[in-house]
C-alpha positions as CSV (number, residue, x, y, z in Angstrom):
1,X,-20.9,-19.8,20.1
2,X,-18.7,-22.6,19.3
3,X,-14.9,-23.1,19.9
4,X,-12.6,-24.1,17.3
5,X,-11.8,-27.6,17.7
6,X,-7.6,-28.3,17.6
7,X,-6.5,-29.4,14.6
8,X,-3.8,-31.9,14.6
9,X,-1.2,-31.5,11.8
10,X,0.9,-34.6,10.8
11,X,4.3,-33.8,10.2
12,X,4.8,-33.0,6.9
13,X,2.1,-30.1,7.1
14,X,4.0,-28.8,10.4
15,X,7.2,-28.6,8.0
16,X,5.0,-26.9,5.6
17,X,3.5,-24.6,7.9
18,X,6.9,-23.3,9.6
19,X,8.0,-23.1,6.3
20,X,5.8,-20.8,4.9
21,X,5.5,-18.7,8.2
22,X,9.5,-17.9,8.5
23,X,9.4,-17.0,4.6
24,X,6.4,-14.8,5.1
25,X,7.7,-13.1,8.0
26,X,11.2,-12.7,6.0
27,X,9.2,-10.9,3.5
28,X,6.7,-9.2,5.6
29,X,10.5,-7.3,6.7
30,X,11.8,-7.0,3.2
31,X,8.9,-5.0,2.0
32,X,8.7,-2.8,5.8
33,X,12.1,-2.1,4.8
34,X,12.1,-1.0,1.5
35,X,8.7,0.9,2.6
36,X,10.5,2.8,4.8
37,X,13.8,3.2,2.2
38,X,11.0,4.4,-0.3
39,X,9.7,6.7,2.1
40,X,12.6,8.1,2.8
41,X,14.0,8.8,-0.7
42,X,9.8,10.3,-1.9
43,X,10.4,13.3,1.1
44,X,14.0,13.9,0.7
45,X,13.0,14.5,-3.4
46,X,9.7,16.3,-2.3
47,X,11.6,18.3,-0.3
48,X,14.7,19.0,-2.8
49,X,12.2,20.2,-5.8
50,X,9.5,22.0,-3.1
51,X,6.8,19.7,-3.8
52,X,4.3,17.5,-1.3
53,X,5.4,14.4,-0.7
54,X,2.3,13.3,-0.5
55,X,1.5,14.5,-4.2
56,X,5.3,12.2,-5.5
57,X,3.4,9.3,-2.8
58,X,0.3,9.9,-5.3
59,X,2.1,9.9,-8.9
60,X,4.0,6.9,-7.7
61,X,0.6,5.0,-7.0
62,X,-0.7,6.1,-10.6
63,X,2.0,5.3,-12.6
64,X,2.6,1.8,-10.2
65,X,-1.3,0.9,-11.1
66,X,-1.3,2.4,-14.2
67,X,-5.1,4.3,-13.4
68,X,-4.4,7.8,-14.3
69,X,-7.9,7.8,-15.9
70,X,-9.9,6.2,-13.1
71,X,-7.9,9.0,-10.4
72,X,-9.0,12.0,-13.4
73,X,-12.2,10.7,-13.3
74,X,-12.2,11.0,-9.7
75,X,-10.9,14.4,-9.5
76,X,-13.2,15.8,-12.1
77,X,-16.2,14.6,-10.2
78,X,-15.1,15.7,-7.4
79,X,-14.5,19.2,-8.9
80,X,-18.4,19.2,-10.2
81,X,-19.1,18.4,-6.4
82,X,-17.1,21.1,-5.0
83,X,-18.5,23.5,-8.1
84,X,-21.9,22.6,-7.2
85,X,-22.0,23.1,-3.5
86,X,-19.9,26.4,-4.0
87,X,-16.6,25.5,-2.2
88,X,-14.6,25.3,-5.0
């Protein structure tokens, strides 16, 4: 096995590096944050209309990716599978 040898960044890529690494951790919190808003708001809806929040989590992914068709496909396979092996 071999160690990684140091590598010695000149200034400019030191800059460049801090840079990127306070922006990304400014964003990594942004998105936690409105995660958890997001969250929040999907149970407190689930809950007001007596639906899973794990089915709104679902129709959210969908409609964000747009793959209704791909996830139907899914489904109805899976229905064939269950139908086949009797457990639907």
């Amino acid at each position: 096995m071999t160690t990684a040898q140091p590598i010695n960044f000149n200034p400019d890529q030191r800059a460049k590096l801090i840079n990127v690494i306070s922006e990304g951790c400014q964003v990594t919190d942004e998105i936690e944050s409105l995660r958890g808003g997001l969250s929040d708001t999907v149970k407190a809806v689930a809950e007001e209309m007596d639906i899973p929040a794990s089915v709104l989590k679902k129709a959210i992914s969908v409609a964000h990716k747009s793959n209704f068709g791909d996830v139907e496909a899914d489904h109805q396979l899976l229905e064939t599978i269950l139908t086949t092996v009797g457990r639907k």
